[in-house]
C-alpha positions in Angstrom: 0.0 0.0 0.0 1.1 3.7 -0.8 0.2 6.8 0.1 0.8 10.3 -1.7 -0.7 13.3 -0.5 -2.7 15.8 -2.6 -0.7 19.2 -1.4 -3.7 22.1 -1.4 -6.5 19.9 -1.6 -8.8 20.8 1.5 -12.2 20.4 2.8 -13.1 24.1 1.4 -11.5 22.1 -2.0 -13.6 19.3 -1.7 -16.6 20.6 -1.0 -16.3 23.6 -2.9 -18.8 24.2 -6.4 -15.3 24.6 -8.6 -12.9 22.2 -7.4 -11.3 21.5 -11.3 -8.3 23.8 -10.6 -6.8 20.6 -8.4 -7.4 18.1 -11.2 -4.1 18.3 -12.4 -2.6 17.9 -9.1 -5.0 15.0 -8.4 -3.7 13.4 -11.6 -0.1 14.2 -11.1 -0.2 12.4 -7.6 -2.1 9.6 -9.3 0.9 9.5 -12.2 3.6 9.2 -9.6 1.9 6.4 -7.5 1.7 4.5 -10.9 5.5 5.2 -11.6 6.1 4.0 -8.4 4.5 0.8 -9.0 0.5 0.9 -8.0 -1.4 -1.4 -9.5 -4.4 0.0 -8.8 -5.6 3.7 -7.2 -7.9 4.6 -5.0 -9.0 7.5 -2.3 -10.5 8.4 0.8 -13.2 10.8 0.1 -16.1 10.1 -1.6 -16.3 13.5 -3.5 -12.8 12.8 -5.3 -15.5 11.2 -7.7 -14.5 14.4 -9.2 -11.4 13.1 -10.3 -12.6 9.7 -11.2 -12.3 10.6 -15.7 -9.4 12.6 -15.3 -7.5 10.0 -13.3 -8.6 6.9 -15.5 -7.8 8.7 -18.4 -4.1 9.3 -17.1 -3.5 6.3 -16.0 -3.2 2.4 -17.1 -4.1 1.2 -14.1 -7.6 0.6 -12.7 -9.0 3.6 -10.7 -11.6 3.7 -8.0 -11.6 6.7 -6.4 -14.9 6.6 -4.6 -17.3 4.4 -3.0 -20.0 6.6 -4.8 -19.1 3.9 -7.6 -20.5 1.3 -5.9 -23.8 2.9 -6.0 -25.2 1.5 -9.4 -24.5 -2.1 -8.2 -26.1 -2.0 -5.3 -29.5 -0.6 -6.8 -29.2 -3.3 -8.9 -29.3 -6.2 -6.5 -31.7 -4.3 -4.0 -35.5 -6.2 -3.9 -37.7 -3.6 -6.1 -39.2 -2.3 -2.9 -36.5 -1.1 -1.5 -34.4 1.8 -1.6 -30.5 2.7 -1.0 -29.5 4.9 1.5 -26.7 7.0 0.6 -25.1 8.8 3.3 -23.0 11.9 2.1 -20.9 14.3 4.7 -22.6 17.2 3.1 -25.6 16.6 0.6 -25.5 20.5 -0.8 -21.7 19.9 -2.0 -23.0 16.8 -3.7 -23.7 17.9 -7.2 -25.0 16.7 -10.5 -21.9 16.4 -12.1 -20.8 14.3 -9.5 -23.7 11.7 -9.2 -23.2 11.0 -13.1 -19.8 10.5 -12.7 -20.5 7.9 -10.9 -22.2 6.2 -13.2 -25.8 6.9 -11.2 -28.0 7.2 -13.8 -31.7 9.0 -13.5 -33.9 5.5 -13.4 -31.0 4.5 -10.2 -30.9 8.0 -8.7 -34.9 7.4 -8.4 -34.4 4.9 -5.7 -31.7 6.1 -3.8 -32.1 8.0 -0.8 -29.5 10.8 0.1 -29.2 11.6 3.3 -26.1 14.6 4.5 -24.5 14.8 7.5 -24.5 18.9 7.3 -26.7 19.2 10.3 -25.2 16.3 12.7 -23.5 18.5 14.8 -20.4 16.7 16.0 -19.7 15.4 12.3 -19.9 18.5 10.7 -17.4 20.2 13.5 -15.0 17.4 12.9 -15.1 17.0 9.3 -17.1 19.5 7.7 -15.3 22.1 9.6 -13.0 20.8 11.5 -12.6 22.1 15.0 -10.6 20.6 18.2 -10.3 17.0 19.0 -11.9 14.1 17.7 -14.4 12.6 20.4 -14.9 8.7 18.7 -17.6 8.1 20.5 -19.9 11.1 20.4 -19.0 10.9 16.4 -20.4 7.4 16.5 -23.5 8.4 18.6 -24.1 10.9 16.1 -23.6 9.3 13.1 -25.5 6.5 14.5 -28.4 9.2 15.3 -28.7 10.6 11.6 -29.0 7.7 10.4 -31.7 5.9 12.5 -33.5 9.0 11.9 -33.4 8.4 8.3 -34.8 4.4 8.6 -37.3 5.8 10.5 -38.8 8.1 7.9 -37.6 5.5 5.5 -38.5 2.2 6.2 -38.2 1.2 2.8 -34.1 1.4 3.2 -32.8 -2.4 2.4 -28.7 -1.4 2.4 -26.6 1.3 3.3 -23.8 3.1 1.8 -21.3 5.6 3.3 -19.8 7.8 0.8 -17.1 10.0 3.4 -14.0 8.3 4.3 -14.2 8.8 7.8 -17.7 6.7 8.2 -16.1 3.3 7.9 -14.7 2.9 11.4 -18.4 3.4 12.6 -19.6 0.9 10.1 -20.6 -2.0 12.4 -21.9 0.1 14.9 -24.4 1.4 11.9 -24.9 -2.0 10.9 -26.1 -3.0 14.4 -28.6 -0.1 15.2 -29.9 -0.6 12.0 -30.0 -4.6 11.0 -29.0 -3.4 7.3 -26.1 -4.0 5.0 -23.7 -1.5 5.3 -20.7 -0.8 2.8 -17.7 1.7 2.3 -14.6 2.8 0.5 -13.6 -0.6 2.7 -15.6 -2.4 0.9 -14.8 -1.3 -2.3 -10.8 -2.0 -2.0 -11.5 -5.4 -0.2 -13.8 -6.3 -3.4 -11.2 -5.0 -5.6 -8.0 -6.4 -4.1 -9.6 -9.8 -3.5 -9.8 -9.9 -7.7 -6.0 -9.0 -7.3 -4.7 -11.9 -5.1 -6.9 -14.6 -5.6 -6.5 -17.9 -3.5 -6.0 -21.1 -5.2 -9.7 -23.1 -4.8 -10.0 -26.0 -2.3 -13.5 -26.3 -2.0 -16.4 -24.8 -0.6 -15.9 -25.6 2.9 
């Protein structure tokens, strides 16, 4: 695994409505990871879905940079009944752009349900805005929170997806208040990197 930080890429960056002046630096880090041997690239944030076209194009390497990809194929297994849940740090920095980059077209975007973290308090003063120290607990209590409020008005909701990269260590905890499948940018590297190092078959047991 490798690492390369995006120099000048922030939260006011990320969230921002004109974020394509860091493409070239997004794609520059992503050229050097490849020179340096990746075999595949991925990243953290689900809003570098931004950078998803200009990074594949770049590169000859597979790219994943968001688990907003995972989106289409998890509509597509879901009962018709139910619904996705899609939960997004900040729903108005989500934009239009961004949800077709991910390959969510209108007839998928129909039955997903979007739900932002903006107004859950201790999220949004850690990662929206980030101010002080990070309090695990009370940001699992209040992630936990959002999100039962959503099945609640929801009850249609049959899986769960987190789109911000700092949701996955409160994944199980999700997964238990709410009985549902729950996936990540975790999942989506496990999925990936299990295609990569396959194990020889002994059986099914």
């Amino acid at each position: 695994m490798r690492y390369k930080t995006v120099f000048g890429l922030n939260n006011t960056c990320i969230f921002g409505p004109n974020d394509e002046k860091m493409t070239a630096t997004v794609v520059e880090a992503a050229t050097e990871l490849v020179r340096e041997g990746a075999r595949s690239l991925t990243g953290g944030c689900g809003y570098f879905i931004r950078y998803q076209e200009a990074v594949r194009a770049a590169v000859d390497v597979p790219v994943f940079l968001s688990s907003l990809l995972l989106a289409p194929f998890l509509e597509q297994v879901l009962p018709r009944s139910q619904s996705l849940g899609v939960i997004v740090a900040s729903k108005t920095a989500l934009s239009q752009d961004m949800v077709e980059a991910a390959g969510i077209r209108p007839g998928i975007r129909d039955r997903m349900v979007i739900r932002g973290l903006d107004d859950a308090a201790v999220f949004a003063g850690k990662f929206l805005e980030p101010n002080g120290d990070l309090d695990p607990e009370a940001l699992e209590a209040d992630v936990v929170d959002a999100i039962l409020r959503l099945q609640k008005e929801r009850p249609d909701l049959g899986m769960l997806l987190l789109e911000c990269g700092g949701l996955p260590p409160y994944a199980v905890a999700v997964q238990e208040a709410t009985s549902l499948p729950v996936f990540d940018f975790t999942s989506m590297v496990e999925f990936f990197i299990g295609g990569l190092t396959r194990k020889r078959f002994t059986g099914l047991l």
